[in-house]
C-alpha positions in Angstrom: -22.1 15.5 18.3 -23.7 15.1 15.2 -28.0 16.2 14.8 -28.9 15.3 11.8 -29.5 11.9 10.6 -27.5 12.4 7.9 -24.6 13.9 9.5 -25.0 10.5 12.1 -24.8 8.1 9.2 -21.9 9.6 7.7 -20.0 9.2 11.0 -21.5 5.7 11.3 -20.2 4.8 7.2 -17.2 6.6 7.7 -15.7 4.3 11.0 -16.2 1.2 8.2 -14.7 2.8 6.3 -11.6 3.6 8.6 -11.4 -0.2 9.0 -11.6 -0.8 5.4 -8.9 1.5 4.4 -6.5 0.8 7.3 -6.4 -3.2 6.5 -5.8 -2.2 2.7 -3.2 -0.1 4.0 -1.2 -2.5 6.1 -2.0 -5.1 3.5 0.2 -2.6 1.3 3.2 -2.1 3.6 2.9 -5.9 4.3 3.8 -6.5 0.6 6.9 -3.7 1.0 8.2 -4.8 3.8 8.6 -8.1 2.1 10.6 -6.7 -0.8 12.4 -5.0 1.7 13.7 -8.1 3.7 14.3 -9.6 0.2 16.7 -6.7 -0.5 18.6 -6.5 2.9 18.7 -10.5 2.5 20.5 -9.5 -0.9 17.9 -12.4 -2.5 17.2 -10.7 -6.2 15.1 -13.6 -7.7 12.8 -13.3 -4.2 12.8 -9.5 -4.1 12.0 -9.9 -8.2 8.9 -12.1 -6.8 7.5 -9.5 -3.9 8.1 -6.7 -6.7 5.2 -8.3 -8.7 3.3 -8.6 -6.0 3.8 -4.9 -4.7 2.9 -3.4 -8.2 -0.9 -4.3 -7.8 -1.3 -3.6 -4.5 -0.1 -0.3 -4.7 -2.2 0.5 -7.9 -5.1 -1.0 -6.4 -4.9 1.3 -3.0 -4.6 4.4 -5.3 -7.6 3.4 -7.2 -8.9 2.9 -4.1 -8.1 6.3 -3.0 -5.9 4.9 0.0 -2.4 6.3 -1.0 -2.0 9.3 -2.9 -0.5 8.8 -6.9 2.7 10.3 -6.4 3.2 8.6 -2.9 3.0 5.0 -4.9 5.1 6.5 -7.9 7.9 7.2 -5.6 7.6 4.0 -3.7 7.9 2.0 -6.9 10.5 3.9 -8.3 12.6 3.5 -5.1 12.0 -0.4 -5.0 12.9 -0.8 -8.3 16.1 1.4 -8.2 17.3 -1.1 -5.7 16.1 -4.4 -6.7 18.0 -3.8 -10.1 21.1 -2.5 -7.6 21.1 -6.2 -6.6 22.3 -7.7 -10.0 
């Protein structure tokens, strides 16, 4: 258990934080799974549509420090290869 103050604030900020970050999380594979089900529903102008809304979300969480650079990079690059393997 923590003694100091400081040490019990930092547990206290980090649990919001926890909450913070796991809702921007799921907010982020909310936005994939969608292109996902546009892609296995073989719907390119609707999987063109969640794309552009995956591109910010993803930025924003690593910004945000939520996903790692590369993890998003890869992500993106994957998602695109296969909404342009729809046309």
């Amino acid at each position: 258990m923590a003694n100091t103050p400081q040490a019990k604030k930092r547990i206290r900020r980090n649990q919001a934080r926890a909450i913070v970050n796991g809702a921007r999380v799921s907010r982020i594979r909310t936005f994939i799974k969608q292109v996902e089900s546009a892609l296995t529903a073989g719907d390119k102008d609707a999987a063109k549509a969640a794309m552009t809304k995956v591109q910010p979300e993803l930025a924003r969480g690593v910004a945000k420090g939520v996903v790692h650079k590369n993890t998003a990079a890869r992500k993106m690059s994957r998602l695109t290869k296969r909404v342009a393997a729809l046309g």
